[in-house]
C-alpha positions in Angstrom: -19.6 4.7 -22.1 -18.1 8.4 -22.6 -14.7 8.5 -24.3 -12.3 9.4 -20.9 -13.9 6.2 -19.6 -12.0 4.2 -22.4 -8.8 3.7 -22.7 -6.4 3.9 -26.2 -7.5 1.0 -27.3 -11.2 1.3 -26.8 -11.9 -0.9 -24.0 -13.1 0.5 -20.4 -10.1 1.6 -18.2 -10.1 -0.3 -15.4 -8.7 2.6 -13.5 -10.5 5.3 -13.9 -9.8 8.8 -12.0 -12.1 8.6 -9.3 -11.2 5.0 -8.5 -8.0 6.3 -8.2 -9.1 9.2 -5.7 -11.0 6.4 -3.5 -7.5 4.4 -4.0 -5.6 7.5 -2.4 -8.0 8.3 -0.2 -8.2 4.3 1.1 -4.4 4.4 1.4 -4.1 7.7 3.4 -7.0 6.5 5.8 -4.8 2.8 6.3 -1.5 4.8 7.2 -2.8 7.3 9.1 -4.7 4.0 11.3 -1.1 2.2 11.2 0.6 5.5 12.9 -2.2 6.0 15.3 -1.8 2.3 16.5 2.2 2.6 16.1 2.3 5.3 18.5 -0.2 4.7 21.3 1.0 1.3 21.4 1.1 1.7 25.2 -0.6 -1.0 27.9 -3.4 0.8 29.6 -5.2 -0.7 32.9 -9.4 -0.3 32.1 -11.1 -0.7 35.8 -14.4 -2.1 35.0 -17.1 -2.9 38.2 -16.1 -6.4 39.2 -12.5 -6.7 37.5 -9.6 -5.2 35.4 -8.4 -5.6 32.1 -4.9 -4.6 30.4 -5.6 -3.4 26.9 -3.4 -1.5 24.4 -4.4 2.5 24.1 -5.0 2.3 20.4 -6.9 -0.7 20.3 -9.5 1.1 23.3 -9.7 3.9 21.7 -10.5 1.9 18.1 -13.0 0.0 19.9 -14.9 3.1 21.3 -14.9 4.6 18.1 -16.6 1.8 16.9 -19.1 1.0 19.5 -19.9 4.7 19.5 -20.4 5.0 15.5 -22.5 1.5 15.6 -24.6 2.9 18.2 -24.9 6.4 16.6 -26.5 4.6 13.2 -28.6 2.4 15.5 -30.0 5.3 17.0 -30.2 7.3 13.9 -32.1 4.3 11.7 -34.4 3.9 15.4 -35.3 7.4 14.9 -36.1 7.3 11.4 -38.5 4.0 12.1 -40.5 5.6 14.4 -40.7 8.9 12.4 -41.5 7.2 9.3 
């Protein structure tokens, strides 16, 4: 292990700089996702074919995002199958 790796008394920092970017980085990403949700904390009315549902605006938007980035790698590791 390199010297800035170690600490001053020779053992492996357990922090090391670039955990401590992702740490930052983490923190940032889970504030900015608590003020999103904070602030379109509104009820929204989603009118489906056969019936309604009353959902919060944050938490449909969250879910899209996530059904469109699931489907996006599906796609994506489809497409590399049948390329391969």
């Amino acid at each position: 292990m390199n010297n800035l790796a170690r600490g001053m008394s020779g053992r492996p920092r357990r922090l090391t700089n670039r955990r401590l970017v992702w740490l930052a980085f983490a923190a940032v990403t889970l504030a900015s996702l608590v003020l999103f949700v904070a602030d379109n904390f509104v009820l929204i009315e989603i009118r489906l074919v056969v019936t309604r549902i009353q959902v919060r605006l944050a938490w449909a938007l969250l879910a899209a995002f996530a059904l469109g980035a699931a489907s996006a790698l599906a796609i994506d590791r489809a497409r590399r199958m049948w390329r391969d």
